[in-house]
VOPAGU-2260 file (C-alpha; in pm, 1 decimal, decimal comma):
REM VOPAGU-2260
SITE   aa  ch    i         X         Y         Z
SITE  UNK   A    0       0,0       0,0       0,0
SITE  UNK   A    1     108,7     372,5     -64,3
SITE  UNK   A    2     227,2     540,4     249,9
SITE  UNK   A    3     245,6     872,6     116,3
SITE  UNK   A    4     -24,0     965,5    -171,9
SITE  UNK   A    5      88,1    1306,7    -425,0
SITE  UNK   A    6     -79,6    1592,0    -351,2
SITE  UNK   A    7    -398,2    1669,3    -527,1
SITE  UNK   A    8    -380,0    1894,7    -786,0
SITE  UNK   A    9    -635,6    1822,7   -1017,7
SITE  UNK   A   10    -905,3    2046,1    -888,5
SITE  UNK   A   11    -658,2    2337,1    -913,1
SITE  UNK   A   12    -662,8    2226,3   -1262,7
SITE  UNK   A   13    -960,5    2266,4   -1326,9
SITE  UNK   A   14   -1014,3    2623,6   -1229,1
SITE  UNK   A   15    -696,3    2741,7   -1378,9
SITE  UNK   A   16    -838,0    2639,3   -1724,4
SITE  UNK   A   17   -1210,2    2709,9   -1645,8
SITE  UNK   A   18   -1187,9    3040,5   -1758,1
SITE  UNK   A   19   -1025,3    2939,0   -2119,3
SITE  UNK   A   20   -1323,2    2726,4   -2077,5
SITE  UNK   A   21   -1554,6    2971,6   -2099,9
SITE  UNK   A   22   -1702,6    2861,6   -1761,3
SITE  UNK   A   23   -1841,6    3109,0   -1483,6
SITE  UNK   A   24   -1687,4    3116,3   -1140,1
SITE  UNK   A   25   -2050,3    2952,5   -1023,3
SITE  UNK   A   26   -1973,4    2690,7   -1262,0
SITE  UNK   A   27   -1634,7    2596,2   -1246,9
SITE  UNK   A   28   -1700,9    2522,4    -873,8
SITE  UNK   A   29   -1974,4    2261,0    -943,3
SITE  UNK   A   30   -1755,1    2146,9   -1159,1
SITE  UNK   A   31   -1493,7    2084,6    -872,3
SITE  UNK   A   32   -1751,8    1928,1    -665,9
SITE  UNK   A   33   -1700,6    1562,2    -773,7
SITE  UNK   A   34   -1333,0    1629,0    -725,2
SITE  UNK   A   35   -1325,4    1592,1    -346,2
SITE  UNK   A   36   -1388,2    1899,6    -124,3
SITE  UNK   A   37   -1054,6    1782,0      89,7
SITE  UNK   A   38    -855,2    1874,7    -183,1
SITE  UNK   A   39    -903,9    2236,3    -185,7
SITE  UNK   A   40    -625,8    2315,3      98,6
SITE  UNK   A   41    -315,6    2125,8    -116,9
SITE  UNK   A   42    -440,0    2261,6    -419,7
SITE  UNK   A   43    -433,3    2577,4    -260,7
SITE  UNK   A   44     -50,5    2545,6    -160,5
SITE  UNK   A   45      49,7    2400,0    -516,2
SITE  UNK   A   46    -138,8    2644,5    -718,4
SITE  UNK   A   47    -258,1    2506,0   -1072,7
SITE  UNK   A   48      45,0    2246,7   -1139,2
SITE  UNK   A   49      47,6    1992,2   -1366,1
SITE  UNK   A   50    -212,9    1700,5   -1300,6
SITE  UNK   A   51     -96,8    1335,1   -1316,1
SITE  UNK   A   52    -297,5    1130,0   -1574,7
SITE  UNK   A   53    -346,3     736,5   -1610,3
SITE  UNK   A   54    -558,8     562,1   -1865,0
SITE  UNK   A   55    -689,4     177,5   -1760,3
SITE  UNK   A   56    -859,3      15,0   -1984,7
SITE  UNK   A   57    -932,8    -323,2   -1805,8
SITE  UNK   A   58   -1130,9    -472,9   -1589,6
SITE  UNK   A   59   -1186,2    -450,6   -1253,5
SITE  UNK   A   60   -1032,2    -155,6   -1201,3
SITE  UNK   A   61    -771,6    -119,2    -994,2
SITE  UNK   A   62    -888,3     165,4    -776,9
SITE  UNK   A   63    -625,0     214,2    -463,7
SITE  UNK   A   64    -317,6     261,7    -704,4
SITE  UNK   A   65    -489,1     456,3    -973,3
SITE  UNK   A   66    -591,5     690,4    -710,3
SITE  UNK   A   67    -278,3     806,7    -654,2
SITE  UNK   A   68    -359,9    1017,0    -978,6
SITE  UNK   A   69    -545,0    1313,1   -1041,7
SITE  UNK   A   70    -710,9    1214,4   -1338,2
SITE  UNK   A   71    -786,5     850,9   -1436,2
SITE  UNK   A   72    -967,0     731,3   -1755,9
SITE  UNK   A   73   -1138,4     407,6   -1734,9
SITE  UNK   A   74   -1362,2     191,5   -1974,8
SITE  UNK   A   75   -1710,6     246,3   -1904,6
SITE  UNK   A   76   -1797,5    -108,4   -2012,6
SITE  UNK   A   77   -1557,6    -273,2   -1733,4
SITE  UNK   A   78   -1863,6    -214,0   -1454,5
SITE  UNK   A   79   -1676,8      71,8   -1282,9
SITE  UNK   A   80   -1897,3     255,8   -1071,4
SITE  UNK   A   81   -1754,0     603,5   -1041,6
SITE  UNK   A   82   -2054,6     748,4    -845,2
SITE  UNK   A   83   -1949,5     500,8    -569,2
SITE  UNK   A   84   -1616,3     573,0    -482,4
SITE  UNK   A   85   -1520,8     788,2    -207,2
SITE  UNK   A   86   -1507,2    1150,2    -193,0
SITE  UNK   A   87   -1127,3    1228,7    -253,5
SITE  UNK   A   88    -876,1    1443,7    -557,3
SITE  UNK   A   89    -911,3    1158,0    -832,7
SITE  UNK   A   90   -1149,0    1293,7   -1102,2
SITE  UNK   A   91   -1253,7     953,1   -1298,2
SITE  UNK   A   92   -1297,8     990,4   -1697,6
SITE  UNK   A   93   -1479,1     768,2   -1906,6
SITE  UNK   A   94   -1338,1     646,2   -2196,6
SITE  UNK   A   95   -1615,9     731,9   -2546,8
SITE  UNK   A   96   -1491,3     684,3   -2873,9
SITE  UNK   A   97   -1618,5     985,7   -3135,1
SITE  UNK   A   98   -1425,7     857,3   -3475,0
SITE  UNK   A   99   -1517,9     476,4   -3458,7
SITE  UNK   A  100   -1741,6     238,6   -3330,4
SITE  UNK   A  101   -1705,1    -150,1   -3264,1
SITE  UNK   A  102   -2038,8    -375,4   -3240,5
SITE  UNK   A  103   -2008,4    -445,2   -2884,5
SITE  UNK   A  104   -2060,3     -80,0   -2801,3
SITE  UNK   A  105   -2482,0     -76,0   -2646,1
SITE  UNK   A  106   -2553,8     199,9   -2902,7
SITE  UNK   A  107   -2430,2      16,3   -3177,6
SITE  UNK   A  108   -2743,1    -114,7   -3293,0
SITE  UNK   A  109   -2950,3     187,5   -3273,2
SITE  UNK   A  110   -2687,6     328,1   -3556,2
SITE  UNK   A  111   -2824,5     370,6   -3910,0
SITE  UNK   A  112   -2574,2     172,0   -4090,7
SITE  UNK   A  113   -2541,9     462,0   -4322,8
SITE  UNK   A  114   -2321,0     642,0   -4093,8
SITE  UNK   A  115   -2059,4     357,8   -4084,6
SITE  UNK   A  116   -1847,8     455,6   -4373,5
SITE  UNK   A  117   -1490,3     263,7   -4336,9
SITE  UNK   A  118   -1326,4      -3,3   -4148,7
SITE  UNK   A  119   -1033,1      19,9   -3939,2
SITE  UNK   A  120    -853,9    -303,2   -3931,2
SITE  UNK   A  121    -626,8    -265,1   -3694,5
SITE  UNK   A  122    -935,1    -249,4   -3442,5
SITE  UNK   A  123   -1165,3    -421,9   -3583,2
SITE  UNK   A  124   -1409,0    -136,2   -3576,6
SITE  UNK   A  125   -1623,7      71,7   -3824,2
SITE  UNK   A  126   -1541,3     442,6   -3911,9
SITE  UNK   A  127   -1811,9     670,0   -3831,9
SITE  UNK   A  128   -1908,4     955,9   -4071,2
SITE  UNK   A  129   -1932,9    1267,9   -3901,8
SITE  UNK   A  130   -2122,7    1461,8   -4164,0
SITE  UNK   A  131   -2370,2    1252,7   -4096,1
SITE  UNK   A  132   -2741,7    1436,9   -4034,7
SITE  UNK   A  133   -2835,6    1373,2   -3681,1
SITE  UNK   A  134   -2494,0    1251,0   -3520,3
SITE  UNK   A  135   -2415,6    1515,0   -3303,6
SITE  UNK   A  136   -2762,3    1441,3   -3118,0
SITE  UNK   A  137   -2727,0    1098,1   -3112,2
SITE  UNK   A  138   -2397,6    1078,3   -2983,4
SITE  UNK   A  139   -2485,3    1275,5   -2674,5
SITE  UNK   A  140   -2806,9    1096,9   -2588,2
SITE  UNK   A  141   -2668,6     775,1   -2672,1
SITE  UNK   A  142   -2325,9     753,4   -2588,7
SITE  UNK   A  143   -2263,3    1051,9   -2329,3
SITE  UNK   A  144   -2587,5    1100,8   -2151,1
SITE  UNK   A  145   -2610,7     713,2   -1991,8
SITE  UNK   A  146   -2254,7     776,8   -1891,6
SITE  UNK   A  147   -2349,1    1075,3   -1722,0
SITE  UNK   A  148   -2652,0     929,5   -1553,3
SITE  UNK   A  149   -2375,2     671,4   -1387,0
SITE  UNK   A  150   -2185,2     951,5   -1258,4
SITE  UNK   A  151   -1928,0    1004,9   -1486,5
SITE  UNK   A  152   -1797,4    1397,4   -1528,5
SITE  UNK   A  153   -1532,9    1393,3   -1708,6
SITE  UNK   A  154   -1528,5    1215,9   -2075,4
SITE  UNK   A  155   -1165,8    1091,3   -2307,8
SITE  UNK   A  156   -1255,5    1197,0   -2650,6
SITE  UNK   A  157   -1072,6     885,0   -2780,9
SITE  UNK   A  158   -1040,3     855,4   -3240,3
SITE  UNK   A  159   -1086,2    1239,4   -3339,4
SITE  UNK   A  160    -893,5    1204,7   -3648,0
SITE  UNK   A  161   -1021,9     833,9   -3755,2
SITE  UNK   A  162   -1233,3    1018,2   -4013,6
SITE  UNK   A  163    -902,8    1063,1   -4222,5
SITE  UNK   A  164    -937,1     693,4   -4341,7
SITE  UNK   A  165   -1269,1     769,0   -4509,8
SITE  UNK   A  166   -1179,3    1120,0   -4593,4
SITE  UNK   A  167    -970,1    1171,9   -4940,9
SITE  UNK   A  168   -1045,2    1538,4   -5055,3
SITE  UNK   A  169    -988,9    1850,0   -4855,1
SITE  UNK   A  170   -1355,8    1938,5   -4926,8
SITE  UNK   A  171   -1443,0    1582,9   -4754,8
SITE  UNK   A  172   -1162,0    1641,6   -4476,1
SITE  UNK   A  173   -1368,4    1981,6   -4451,5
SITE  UNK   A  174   -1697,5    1845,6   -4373,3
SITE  UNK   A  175   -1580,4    1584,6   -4147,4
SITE  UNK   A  176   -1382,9    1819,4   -3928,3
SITE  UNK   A  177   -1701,6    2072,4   -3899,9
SITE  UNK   A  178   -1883,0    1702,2   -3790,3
SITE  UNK   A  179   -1653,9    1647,8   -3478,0
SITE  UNK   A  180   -1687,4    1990,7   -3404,7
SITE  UNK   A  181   -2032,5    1958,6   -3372,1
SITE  UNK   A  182   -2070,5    1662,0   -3176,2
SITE  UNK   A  183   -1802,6    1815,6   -2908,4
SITE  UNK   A  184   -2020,7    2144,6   -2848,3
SITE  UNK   A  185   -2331,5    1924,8   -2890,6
SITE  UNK   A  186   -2156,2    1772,6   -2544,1
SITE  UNK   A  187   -2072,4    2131,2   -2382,0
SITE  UNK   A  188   -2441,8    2248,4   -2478,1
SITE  UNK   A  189   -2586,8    1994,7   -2292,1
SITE  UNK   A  190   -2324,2    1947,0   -2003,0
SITE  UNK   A  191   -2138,5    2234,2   -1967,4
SITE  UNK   A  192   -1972,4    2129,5   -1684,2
SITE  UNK   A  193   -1874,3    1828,7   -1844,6
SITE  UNK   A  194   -1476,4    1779,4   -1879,2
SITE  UNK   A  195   -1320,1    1657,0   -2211,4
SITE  UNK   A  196    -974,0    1530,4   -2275,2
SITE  UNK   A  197    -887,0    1495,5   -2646,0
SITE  UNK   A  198    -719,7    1247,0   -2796,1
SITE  UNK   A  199    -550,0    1455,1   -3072,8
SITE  UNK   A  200    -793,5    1666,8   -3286,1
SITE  UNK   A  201    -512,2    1906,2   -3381,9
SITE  UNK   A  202    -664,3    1984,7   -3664,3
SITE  UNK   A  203   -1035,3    2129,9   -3461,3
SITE  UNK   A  204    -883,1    2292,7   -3197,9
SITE  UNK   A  205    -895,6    2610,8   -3342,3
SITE  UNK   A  206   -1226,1    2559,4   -3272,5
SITE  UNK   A  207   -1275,4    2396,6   -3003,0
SITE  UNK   A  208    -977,0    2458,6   -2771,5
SITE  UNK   A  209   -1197,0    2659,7   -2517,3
SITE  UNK   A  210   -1360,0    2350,4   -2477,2
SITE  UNK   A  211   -1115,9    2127,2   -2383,1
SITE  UNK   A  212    -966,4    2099,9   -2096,8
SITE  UNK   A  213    -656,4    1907,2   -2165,5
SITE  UNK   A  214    -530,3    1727,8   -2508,4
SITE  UNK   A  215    -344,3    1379,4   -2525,8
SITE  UNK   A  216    -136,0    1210,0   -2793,1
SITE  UNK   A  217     -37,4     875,4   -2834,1
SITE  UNK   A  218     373,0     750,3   -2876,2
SITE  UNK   A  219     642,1    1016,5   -2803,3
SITE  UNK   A  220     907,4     828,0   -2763,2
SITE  UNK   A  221     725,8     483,3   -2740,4
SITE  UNK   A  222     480,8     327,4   -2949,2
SITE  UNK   A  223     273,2      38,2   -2968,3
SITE  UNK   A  224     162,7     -69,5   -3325,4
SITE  UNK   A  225    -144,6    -299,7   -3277,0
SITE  UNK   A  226    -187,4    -441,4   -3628,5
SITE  UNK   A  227     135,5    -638,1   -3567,7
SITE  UNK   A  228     149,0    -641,3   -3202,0
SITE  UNK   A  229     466,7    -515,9   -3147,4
SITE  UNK   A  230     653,0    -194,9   -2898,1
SITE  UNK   A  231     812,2      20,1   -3143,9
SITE  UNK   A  232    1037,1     339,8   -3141,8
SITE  UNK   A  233     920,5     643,4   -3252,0
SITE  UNK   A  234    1107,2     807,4   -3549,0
SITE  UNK   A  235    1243,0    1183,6   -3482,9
SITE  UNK   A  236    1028,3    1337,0   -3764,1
SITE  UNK   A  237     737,8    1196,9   -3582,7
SITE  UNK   A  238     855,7    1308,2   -3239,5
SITE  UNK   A  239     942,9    1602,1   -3367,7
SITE  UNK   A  240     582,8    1688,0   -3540,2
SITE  UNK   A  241     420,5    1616,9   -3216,0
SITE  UNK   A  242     629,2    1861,8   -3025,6
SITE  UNK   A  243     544,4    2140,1   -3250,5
SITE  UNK   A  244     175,7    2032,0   -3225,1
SITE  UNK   A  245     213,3    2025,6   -2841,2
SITE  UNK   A  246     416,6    2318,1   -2838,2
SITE  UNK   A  247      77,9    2519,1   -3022,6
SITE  UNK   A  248    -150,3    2375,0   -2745,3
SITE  UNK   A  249      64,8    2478,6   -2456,7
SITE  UNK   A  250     143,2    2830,3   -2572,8
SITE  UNK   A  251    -156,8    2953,7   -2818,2
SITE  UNK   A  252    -437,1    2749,2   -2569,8
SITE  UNK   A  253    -246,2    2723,0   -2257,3
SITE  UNK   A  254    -403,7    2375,7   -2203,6
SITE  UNK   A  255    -193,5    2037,4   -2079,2
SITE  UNK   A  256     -38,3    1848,5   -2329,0
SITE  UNK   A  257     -36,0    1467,9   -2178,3
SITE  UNK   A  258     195,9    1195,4   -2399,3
SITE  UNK   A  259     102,8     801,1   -2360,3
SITE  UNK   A  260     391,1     587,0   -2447,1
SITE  UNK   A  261     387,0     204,7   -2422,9
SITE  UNK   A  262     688,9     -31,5   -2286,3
SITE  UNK   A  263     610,7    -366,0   -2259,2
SITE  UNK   A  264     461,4    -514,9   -1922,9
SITE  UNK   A  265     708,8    -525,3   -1662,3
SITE  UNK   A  266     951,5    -318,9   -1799,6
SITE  UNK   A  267     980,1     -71,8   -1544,1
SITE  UNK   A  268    1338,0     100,8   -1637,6
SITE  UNK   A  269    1191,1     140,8   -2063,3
SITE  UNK   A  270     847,9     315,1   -1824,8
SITE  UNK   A  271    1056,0     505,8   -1654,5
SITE  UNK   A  272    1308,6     644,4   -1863,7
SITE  UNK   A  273    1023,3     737,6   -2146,9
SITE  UNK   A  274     823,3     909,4   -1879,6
SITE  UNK   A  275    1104,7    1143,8   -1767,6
SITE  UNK   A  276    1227,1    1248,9   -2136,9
SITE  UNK   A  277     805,7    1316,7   -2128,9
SITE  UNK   A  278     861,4    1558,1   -1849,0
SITE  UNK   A  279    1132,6    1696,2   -1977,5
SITE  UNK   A  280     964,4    1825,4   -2256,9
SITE  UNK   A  281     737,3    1954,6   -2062,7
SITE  UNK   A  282     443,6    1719,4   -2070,1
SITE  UNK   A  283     230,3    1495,4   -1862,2
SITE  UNK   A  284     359,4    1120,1   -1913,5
SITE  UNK   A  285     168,3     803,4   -1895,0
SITE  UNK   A  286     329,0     530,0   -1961,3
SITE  UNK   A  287     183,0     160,4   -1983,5
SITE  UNK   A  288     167,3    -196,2   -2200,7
SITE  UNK   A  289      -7,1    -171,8   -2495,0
SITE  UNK   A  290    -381,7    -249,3   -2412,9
SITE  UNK   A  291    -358,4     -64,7   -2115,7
SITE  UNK   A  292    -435,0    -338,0   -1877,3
SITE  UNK   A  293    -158,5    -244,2   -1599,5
SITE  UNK   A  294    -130,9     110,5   -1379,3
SITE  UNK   A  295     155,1     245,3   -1564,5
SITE  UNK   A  296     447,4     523,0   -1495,8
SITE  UNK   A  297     312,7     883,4   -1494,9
SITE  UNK   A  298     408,7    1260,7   -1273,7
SITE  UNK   A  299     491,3    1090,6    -917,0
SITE  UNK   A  300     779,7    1045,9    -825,0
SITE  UNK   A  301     909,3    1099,1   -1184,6
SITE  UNK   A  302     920,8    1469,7   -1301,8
SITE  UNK   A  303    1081,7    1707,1   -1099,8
SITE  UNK   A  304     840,6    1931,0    -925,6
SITE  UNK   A  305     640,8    1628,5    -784,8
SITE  UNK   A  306     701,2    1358,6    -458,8
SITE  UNK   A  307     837,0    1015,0    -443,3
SITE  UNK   A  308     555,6     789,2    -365,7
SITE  UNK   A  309     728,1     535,6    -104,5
SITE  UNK   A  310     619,2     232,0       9,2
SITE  UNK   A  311     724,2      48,6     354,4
């Protein structure tokens, strides 16, 4: 068990970027309210640092370790109950896919089967068009609003540039783009309180960037390629693209930039030593195995400005 838990800063976070948000002071603090009203006094000493981030995608979910996070994204389908965890500074994010869907999702077969317009092999999931009429709507009552009903504040935006597979022309690129913006201020117009991580969506941030309240990107430093199930090294042009991207997002929108790497299960020194090149370039690092099915490396104990977590 962890003796000695980081101190919260997730809640000062959240206020820091509420503004950029576009939320009222009355607002941002329901917003904090799920948060954990004990954090208020650390956050208050720490100011709005960096939160730590982990993503788990299996099942059960580990709850003492990952709440040694700020943030934690889970899969809503595991069973997790997020309205019945204690009161405390770990702000639990569901997982929703925007770009694609796969047939075991609940709201797969209420989908006109006009709207699936690709495949991605690699995941064995359909491409969903977002110029489709209707979308926007559906994906909030469908996807976000049950999620919401289970407790769930704060939502992963997870395949926001999927539509490029389907996409060929800049006109079709276009319409696509002016889709996903839709559906995310569909979201914000019906919970405006509600918190959403992107994964990427470079290209509709200019739109949407006072919506979000943090962006992620997949494989700094290291990858994971899932069609042949391998850990791979990123190439310097690649690294080097993302850091420009992240480098827009941190100084033009002032929002987080959070990198998730992969090293193979048990690998703790490849973890390690890809999370702090992470914080050295000044992002939030998660690293894990591929499918996310461990509690990986992230901000404790790792980059500089936060605590060793110790155990006995």
């Amino acid at each position: 068990m962890f003796m000695v838990r980081t101190l919260c800063r997730f809640a000062a976070w959240v206020a820091c970027f509420g503004t950029a948000a576009g939320l009222t002071p009355a607002a941002q603090a329901q917003t904090l309210a799920p948060v954990g009203a004990g954090c208020s006094a650390a956050n208050a000493a720490n100011g709005a640092a960096l939160p730590s981030v982990a993503f788990f995608y299996g099942e059960p979910v580990p709850v003492e370790p990952l709440s040694r996070f700020d943030a934690v994204v889970v899969e809503p389908d595991s069973g997790f109950d997020p309205a019945a965890q204690p009161a405390g500074c770990t702000a639990w994010f569901a997982y929703v896919s925007v770009g694609e869907v796969t047939p075991q999702r609940a709201y797969y077969a209420a989908m006109p089967k006009a709207w699936l317009a690709g495949h991605n092999a690699a995941w064995a999931s359909n491409v969903v068009d977002q110029d489709a009429p209707g979308w926007p709507a559906f994906y909030v009552k469908q996807v976000i609003a049950p999620l919401w009903r289970k407790g769930y504040r704060g939502f992963f935006l997870d395949t926001l540039d999927s539509y490029q597979l389907i996409a060929k022309t800049d006109e079709a690129r276009r319409r696509q783009q002016a889709g996903l913006v839709a559906v995310i201020r569909a979201i914000k117009a019906r919970y405006p309180r509600a918190l959403l991580m992107f994964n990427r969506g470079f290209e509709i941030l200019p739109q949407v960037h006072n919506l979000a309240y943090a962006v992620a990107f997949e494989s700094l430093y290291s990858g994971w390629d899932q069609a042949k199930q391998r850990y791979t090294q990123v190439p310097p042009a690649d690294r080097d693209w993302l850091l420009v991207q992240a480098k827009v997002i941190r100084e033009q929108y002032r929002l987080p930039v959070i990198s998730i790497d992969y090293c193979a299960p048990g690998d703790e020194q490849c973890a390690r030593d890809t999370a702090q090149k992470i914080c050295k370039d000044g992002l939030v690092p998660y690293v894990t195995d591929g499918a996310l099915q461990t509690v990986g490396v992230g901000r404790v104990g790792i980059c500089e400005d936060t605590p060793a977590a110790t155990q006995p």
